[in-house]
C-alpha positions in Angstrom: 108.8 7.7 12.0 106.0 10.2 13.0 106.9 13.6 11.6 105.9 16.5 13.3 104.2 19.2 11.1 106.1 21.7 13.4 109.7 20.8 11.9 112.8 22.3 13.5 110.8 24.8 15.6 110.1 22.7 18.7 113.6 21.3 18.7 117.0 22.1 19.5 118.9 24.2 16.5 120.9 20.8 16.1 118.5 18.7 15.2 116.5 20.8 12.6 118.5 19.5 9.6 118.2 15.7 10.1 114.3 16.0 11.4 113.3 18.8 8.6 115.1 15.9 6.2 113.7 12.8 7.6 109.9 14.5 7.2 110.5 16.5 3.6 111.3 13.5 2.5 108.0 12.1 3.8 106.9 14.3 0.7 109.1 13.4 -2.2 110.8 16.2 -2.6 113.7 14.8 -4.5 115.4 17.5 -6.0 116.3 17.0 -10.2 119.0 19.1 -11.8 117.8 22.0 -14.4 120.1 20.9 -17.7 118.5 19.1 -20.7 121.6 16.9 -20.3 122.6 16.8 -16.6 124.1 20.0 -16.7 123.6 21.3 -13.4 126.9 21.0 -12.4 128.6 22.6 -15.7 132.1 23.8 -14.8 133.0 27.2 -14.2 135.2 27.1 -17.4 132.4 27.5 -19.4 131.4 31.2 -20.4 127.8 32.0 -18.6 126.3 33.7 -21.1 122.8 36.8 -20.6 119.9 38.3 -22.0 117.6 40.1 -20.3 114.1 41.9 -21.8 111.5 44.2 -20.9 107.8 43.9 -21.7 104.7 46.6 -20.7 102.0 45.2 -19.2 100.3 48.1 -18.3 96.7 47.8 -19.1 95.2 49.8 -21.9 92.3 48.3 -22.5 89.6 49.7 -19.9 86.5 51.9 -19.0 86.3 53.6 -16.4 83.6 55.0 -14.1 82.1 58.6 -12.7 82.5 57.7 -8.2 79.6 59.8 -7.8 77.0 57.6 -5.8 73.8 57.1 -7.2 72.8 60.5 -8.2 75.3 60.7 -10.5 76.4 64.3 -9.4 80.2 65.0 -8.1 81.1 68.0 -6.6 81.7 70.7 -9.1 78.3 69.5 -11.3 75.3 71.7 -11.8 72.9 70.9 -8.7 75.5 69.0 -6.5 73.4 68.1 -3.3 76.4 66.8 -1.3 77.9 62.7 -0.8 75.9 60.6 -0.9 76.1 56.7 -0.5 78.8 54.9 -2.7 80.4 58.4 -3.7 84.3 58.8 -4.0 84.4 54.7 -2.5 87.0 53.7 -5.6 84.3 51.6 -5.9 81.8 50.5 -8.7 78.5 50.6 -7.0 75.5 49.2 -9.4 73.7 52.7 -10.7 77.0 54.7 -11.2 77.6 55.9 -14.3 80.3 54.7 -16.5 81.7 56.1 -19.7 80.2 53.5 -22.2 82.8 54.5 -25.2 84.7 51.0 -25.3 87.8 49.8 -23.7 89.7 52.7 -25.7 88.0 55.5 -23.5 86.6 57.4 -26.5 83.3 57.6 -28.4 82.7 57.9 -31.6 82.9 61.1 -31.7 86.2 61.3 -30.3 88.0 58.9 -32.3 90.6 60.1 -35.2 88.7 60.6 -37.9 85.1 60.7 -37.0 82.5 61.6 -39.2 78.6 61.5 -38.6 77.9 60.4 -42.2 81.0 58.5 -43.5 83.0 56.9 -40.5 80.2 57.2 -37.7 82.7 54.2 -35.9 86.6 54.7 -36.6 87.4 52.6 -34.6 85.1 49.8 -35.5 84.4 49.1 -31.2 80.6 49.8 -31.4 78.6 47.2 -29.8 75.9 45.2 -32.5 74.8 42.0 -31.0 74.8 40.6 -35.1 77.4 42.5 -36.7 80.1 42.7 -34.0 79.3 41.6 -30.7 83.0 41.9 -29.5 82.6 46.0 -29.5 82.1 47.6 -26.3 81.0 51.1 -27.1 77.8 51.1 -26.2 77.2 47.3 -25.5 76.0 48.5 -21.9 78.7 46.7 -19.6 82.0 47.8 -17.8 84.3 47.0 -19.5 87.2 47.8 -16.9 89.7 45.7 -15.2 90.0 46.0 -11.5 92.7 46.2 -9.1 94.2 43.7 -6.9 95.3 44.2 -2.9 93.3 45.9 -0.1 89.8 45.3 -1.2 89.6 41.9 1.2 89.6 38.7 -0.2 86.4 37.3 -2.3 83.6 40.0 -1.0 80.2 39.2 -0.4 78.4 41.3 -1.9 81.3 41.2 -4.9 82.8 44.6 -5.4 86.3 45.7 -6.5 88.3 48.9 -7.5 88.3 49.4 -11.2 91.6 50.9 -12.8 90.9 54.5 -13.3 94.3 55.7 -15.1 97.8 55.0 -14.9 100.6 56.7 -13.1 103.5 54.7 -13.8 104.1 51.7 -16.5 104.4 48.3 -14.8 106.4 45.2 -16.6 107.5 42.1 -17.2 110.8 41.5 -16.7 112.9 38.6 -18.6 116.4 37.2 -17.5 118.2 34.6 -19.3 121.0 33.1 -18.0 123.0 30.2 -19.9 126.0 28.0 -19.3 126.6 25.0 -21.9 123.6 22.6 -21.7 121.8 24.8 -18.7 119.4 27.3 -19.7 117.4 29.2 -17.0 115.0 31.6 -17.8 113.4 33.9 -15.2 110.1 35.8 -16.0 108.7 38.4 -13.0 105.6 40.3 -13.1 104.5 43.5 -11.8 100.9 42.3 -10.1 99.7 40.8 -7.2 100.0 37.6 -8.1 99.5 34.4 -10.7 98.4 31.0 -9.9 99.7 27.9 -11.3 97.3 27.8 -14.0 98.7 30.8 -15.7 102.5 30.3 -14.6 101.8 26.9 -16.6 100.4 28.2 -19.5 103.8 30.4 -19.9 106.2 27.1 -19.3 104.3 25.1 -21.9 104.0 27.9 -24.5 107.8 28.8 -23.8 109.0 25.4 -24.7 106.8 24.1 -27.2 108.3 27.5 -28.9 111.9 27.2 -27.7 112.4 23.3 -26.8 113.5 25.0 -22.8 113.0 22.7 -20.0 110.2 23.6 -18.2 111.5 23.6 -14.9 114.2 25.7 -16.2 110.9 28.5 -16.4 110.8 30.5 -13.6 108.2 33.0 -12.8 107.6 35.2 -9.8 105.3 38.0 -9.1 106.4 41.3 -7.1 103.3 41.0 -4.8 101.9 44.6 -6.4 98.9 46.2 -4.7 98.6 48.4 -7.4 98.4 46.7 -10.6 95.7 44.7 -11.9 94.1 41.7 -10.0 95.3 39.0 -12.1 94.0 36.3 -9.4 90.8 36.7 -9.4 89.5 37.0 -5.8 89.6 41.5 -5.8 87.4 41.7 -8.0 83.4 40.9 -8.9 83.9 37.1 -10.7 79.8 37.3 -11.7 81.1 38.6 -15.4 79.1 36.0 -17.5 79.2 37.9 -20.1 83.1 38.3 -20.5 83.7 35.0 -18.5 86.0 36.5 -16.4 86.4 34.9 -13.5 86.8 37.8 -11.8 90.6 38.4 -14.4 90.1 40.3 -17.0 90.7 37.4 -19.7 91.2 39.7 -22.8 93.9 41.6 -20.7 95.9 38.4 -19.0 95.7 36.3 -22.1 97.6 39.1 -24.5 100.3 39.6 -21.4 100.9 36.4 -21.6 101.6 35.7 -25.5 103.6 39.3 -24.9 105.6 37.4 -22.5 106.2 34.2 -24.3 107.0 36.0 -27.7 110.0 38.9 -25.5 111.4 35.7 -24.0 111.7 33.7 -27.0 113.6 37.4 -28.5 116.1 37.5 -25.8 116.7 33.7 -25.8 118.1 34.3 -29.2 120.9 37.2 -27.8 122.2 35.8 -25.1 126.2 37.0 -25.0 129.0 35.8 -22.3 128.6 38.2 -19.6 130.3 39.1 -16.7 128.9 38.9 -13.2 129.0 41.2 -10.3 127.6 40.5 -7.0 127.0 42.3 -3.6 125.5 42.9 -0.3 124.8 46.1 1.8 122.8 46.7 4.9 119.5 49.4 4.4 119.1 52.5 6.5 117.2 50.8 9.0 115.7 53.1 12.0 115.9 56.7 13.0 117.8 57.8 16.5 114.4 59.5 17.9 116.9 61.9 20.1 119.4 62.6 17.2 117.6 62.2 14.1 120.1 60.5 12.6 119.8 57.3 10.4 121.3 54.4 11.3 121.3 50.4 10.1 121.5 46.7 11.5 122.6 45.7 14.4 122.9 49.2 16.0 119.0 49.8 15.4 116.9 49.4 19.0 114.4 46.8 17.7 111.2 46.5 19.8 110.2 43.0 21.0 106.5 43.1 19.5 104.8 45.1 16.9 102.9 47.8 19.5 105.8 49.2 20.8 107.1 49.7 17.7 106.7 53.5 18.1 107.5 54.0 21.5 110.1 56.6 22.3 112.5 53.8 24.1 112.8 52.3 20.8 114.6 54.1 16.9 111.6 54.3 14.8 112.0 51.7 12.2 112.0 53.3 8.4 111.1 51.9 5.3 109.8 49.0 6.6 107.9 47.5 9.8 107.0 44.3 10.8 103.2 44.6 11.8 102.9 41.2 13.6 104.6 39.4 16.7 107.2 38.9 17.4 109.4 42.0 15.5 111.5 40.4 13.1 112.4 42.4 9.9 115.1 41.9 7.2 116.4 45.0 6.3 119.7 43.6 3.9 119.6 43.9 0.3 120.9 41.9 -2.3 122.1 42.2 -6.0 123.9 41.2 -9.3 125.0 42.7 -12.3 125.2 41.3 -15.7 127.4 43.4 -18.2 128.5 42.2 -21.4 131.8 40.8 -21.4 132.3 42.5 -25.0 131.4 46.0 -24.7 131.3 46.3 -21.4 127.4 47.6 -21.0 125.1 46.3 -18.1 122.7 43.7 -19.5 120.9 43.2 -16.4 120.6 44.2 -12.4 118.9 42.2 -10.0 117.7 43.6 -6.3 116.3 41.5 -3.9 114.7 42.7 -0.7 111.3 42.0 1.5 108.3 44.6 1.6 105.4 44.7 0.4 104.8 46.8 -2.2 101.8 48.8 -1.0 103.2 52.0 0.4 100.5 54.0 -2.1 98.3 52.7 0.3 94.5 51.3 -0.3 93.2 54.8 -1.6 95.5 55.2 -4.8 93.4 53.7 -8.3 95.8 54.4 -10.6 98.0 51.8 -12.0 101.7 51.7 -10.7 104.3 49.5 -10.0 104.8 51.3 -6.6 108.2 51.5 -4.6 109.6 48.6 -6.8 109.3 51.1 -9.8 111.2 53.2 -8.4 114.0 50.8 -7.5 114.2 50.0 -11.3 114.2 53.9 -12.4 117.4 54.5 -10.0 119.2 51.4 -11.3 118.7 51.7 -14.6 119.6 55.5 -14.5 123.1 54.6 -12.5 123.8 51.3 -14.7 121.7 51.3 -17.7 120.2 48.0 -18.8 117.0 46.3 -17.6 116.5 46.0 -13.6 114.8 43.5 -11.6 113.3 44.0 -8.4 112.1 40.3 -6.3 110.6 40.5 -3.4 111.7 38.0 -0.7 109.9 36.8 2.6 107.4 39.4 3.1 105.0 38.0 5.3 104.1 38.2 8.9 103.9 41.5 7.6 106.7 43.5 6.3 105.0 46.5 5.1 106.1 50.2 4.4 102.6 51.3 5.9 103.8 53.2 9.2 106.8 53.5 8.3 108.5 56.8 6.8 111.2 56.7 4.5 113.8 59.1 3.6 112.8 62.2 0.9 114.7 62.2 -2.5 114.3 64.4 -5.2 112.9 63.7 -8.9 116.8 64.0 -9.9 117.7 60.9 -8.0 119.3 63.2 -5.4 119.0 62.7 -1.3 117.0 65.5 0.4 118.7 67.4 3.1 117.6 69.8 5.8 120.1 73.1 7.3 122.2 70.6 9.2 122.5 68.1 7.0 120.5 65.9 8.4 118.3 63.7 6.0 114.5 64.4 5.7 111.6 62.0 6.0 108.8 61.9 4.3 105.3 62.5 6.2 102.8 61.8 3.7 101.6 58.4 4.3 100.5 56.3 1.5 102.2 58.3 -1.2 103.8 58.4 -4.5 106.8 60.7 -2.1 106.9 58.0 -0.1 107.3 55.6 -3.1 109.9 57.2 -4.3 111.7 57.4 -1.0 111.5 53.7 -0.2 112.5 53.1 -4.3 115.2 55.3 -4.4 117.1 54.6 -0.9 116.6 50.6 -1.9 118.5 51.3 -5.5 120.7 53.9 -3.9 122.3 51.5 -1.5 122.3 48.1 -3.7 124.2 50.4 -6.8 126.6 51.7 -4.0 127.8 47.9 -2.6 127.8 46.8 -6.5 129.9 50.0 -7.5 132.5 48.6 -4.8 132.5 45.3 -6.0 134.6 43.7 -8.8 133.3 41.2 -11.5 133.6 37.1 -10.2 135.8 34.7 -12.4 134.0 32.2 -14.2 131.0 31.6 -12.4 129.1 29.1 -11.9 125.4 28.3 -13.0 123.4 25.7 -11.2 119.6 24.6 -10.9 117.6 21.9 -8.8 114.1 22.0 -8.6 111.6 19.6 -6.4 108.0 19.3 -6.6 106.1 19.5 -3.5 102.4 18.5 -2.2 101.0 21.4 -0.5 97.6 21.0 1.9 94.9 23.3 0.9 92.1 23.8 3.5 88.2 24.1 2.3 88.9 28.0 1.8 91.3 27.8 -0.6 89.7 25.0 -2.6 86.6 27.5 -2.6 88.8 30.2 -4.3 90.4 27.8 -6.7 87.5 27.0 -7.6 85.4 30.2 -7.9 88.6 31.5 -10.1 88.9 28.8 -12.0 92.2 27.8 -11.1 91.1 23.6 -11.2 92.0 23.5 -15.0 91.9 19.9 -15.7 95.2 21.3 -18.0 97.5 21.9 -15.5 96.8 19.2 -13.5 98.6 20.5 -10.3 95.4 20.0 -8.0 95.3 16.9 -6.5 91.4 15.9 -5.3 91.1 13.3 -2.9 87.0 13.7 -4.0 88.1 12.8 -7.3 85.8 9.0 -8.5 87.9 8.8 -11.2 90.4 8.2 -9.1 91.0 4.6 -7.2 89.7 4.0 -3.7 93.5 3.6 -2.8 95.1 6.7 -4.5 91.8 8.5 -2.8 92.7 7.0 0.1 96.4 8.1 0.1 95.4 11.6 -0.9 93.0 11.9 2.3 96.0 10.8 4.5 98.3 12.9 2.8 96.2 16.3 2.0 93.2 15.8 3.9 89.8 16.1 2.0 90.4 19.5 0.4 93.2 17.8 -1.7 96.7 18.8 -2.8 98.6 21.7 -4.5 101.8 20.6 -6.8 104.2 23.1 -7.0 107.9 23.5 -7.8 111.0 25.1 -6.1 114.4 26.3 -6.7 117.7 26.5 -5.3 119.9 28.3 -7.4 123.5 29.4 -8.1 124.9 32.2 -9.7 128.1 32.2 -9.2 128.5 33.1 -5.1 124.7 34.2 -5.2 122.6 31.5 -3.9 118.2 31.7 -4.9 115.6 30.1 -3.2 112.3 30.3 -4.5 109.2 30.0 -2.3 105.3 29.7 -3.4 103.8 32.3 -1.2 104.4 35.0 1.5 106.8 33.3 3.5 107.3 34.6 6.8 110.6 36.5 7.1 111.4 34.6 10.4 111.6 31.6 7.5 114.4 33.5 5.5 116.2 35.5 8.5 115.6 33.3 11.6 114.7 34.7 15.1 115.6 33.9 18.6 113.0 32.7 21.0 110.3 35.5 22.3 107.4 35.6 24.3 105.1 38.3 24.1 102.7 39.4 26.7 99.4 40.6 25.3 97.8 42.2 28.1 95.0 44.2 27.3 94.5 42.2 24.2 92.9 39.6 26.4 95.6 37.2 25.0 97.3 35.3 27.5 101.0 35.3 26.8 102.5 33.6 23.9 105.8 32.0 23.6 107.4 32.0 20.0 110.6 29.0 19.5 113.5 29.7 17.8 113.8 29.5 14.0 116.6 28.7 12.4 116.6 31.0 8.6 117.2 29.4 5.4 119.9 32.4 4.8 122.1 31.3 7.5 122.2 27.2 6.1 122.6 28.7 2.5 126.0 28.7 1.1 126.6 31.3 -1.2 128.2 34.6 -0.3 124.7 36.3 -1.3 121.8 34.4 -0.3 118.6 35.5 -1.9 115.2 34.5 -1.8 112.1 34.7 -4.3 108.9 34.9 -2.8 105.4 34.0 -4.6 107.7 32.0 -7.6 106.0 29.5 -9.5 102.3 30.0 -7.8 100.9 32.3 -5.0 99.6 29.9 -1.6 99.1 33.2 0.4 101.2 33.2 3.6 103.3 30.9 4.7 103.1 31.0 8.9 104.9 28.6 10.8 102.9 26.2 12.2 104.2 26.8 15.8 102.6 30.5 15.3 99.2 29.8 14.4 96.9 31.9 16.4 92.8 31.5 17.3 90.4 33.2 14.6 89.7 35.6 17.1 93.2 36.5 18.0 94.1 40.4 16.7 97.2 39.0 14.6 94.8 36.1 13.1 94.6 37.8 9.7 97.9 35.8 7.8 96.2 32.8 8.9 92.9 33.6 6.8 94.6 33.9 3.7 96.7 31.0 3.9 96.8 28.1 1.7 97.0 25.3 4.8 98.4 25.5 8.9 100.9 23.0 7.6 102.0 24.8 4.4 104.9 27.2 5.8 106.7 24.5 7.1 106.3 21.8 4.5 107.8 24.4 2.1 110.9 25.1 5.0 111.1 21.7 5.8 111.9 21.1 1.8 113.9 24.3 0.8 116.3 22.5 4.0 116.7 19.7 2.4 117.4 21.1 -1.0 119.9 23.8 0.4 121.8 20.9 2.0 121.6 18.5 -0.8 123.2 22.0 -3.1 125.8 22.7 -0.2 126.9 19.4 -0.5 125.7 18.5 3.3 
């Protein structure tokens, strides 16, 4: 049978689940149970037991840099003649002066017990190319580590936006759930992203340390503009002298062993725990004529992105989708985990889609934007550690654009005379951060308040591995970040000699000539909460569905478009809450169905430039189907 790379989008709804079957299968995606002993399908007798940890990976270890253009002089300096080129960019332009005094921002001078004659060096950083040529006081390189989101991806010529303080810790987060012979550990980062070579570097450490399965390692990334670029591509990969590859290799590699060593802890305290689960709709728009908030389905939802302001439509809050057609997901999800013993909350979990960039492409401090503040409400209202995953987020569910309501710092709403709630209107700020964190928390603790524990729930795991297509761009980043570690062996080269002429052969047909990507997903179960995980930016049309549209570009010089009908993974998913975690296990960019693929010239081409293959979103649906039928028991 011919499958066609389109799957379920071209057909009747009927006919997605035997077609998306008949052609995942075409990829061996043949799901295998998470226990060390077959214990996916433990019964719900058994006690589920949970940990949960917390680890700082805010970086600490930087230098940072005067943005004062060439001459060196800012305003406020002795002689200041006005900008001039490369001043107050964020970015590091070659001539600009940076504070040489090692990645602990002091010199010598500086440093706890400093003294010209006896301790000229307390802290022992100063650069000596015989003596210690780790320091970096002094060694005459910038030492810094540099931001990931906004800058573009892979510059020519290479630039990035160094770190220049911190306004808010970011983490890891660890969750540990166990039920007899199944133990699942989820890890979730605060950055931008982490390819396979790094998300395998924690599986193996993890179970040569603690004999867990690694498929039973999870690890996702919340998508954070505002943390460090731990991918490589934001930031100038020339560093010969650090071999950075464009990460700052001194800074990921001691996360990492951070990690490892906090999820080995809370592997060793996991207690039987009870389990809590809910569902609740977001505020959604804003009646223009009323003022008045108001949430899915009453919301007035424009067809396409442009009209998304017009006064005929609400004015969507919190979120907007800035590509056609207008599809958003504005439900969020969570659990609770509270000790079945002393009744405290181990863990809460919220899952929702957007982008975590509403700081905007101007802020260079580090922060672990609106998600921060999601974790600061919860763990106020509940205690415990909280988790924030991001779901389908592409195609582009952003907070840019959009306001959100004001709360205070003391977790309270803000009002106006009437009673009306007021919106922020500072774009791109820590206000509107806060807004977006807070109303997210707000409404998740409010449905799991109502909500009473489950009985005996239920722990399951399935994972697949899947061959994703890369096109000739994204072999070029793999390579120029050095993500084709010969380790991990996840790449799959069709231009590989070692290789025989007939597995070469089957690669070409399969991948093309840029090769393969290997990578694993989930379907979950948590008692009535169902988890999908996805490698990428999956389009939220993926997760939520959408009826058929056609847009008419007009002006654009587009001639009208006509989007099909997609059936969403949440509606064939049987739990009560279905979640979904986006960029788990790798990061493939975005995942656009292949039935919306637009010319490179097209104003809505950009997903499609950062995207691992045309073919990629739908592979990934076509499998996630399959495995959410196969856990369903369809």
């Amino acid at each position: 049978m011919s499958c066609p790379r389109n799957t379920g989008f071209l057909v009747e709804t009927a006919l997605v689940a035997a077609l998306a079957a008949s052609c995942a299968g075409a990829r061996d995606v043949s799901p295998r149970n998470g226990g060390e002993a077959g214990a996916a399908d433990v019964g719900t007798a058994t006690p589920l037991l949970a940990a949960a940890a917390s680890v700082d990976i805010t970086p600490t270890e930087y230098e940072t840099f005067r943005d004062c253009g060439g001459d060196d002089l800012c305003p406020g300096d002795r002689g200041y003649p006005g900008p001039d080129e490369g001043e107050a960019d964020l970015i590091w332009n070659e001539g600009e002066k940076f504070l040489d005094c090692g990645i602990d921002r002091l010199c010598d001078v500086d440093e706890p017990g400093y003294d010209a004659v006896s301790n000229p060096d307390p802290a022992g950083d100063n650069f000596d190319k015989s003596a210690n040529p780790g320091g970096t006081e002094g060694n005459r390189v910038f030492d810094t580590i540099y931001m990931g989101g906004f800058q573009g991806v892979v510059l020519i010529p290479y630039t990035g936006k160094p770190i220049q303080g911190v306004h808010d810790p970011i983490f890891a987060k660890i969750l540990v759930l166990k039920q007899a012979d199944l133990t699942l550990v989820h890890i979730s980062f605060d950055v931008v992203g982490l390819f396979h070579k790094y998300v395998n570097a924690i599986k193996r450490e993890l179970h040569a340390s603690t004999g867990v399965a690694k498929d039973n390692v999870i690890v996702s990334s919340l998508h954070n503009h505002e943390g460090p670029d731990t991918m490589g591509i934001w930031s100038p990969p020339t560093d010969l002298v650090h071999d950075n590859k464009g990460v700052n290799q001194r800074y990921i590699l001691k996360v990492l062993d951070n990690v490892v060593a906090a999820a080995g802890v809370a592997l060793s305290r996991v207690e039987p725990a009870l389990l809590t689960t809910a569902s609740a709709w977001l505020p959604s728009c804003v009646d223009r004529a009323s003022g008045v908030l108001e949430e899915f389905p009453d919301c007035a939802e424009p067809p396409r992105t442009s009209l998304a302001f017009d006064p005929a439509y609400d004015e969507p809050i919190l979120a907007r989708d800035s590509r056609d057609p207008y599809v958003r997901d504005m439900r969020v999800l969570a659990f609770r985990l509270d000790s079945a013993g002393t009744g405290k909350t181990i863990a809460t979990l919220a899952n929702w889609n957007n982008h975590p960039e509403s700081l905007g492409s101007l802020n260079p401090l580090v922060s672990a934007d609106f998600p921060g503040y999601v974790r600061a409400y919860i763990e106020n209202r509940f205690g415990g550690e909280a988790i924030y995953l991001n779901g389908a987020l592409g195609g582009m569910m952003t907070p840019l654009g959009a306001r959100a309501p004001l709360w205070s710092d003391d977790f309270a709403p803000v009002t106006d005379a009437d009673g009306r709630r007021v919106m922020t209107t500072a774009e791109s700020s820590f206000e509107k951060a806060m807004g977006i964190g807070y109303e997210t928390a707000h409404t998740a603790c409010e449905a799991l308040a109502a909500s009473r524990p489950l009985h005996e729930p239920a722990l399951k795991l399935e994972t697949a591995e899947i061959e994703v297509p890369v096109n000739s761009n994204y072999r070029n980043l793999f390579t120029l970040t050095d993500y084709l570690s010969p380790r991990d062996n996840t790449y799959e080269d069709p231009q590989d000699l070692s290789k025989s002429e007939e597995e070469r052969a089957r690669l070409v047909a399969l991948c093309g000539q840029s090769g393969c990507v290997k990578v694993p997903i989930h379907v979950i179960g948590i008692g009535d909460v169902q988890i999908v995980t996805h490698p990428g930016e999956a389009f939220t049309e993926y997760e939520v569905g959408r009826s058929a549209a056609a847009v008419a570009y007009g002006a654009d010089g587009f001639p009208p478009y006509d989007f099909p009908a997609i059936e969403g993974l949440r509606g064939r998913m049987c739990g009560a809450h279905n979640m979904f975690f986006a960029l788990t296990e790798h990061e493939l960019g975005y995942a656009v169905p292949e039935s919306d693929v637009l010319p490179a010239d097209h104003p809505n081409y950009y997903e499609e430039s950062v995207s691992a293959h045309p073919e990629y979103g739908d592979i990934v649906y076509g499998a996630l189907l399959k495995m959410v039928d196969s856990a369903c028991g369809r």
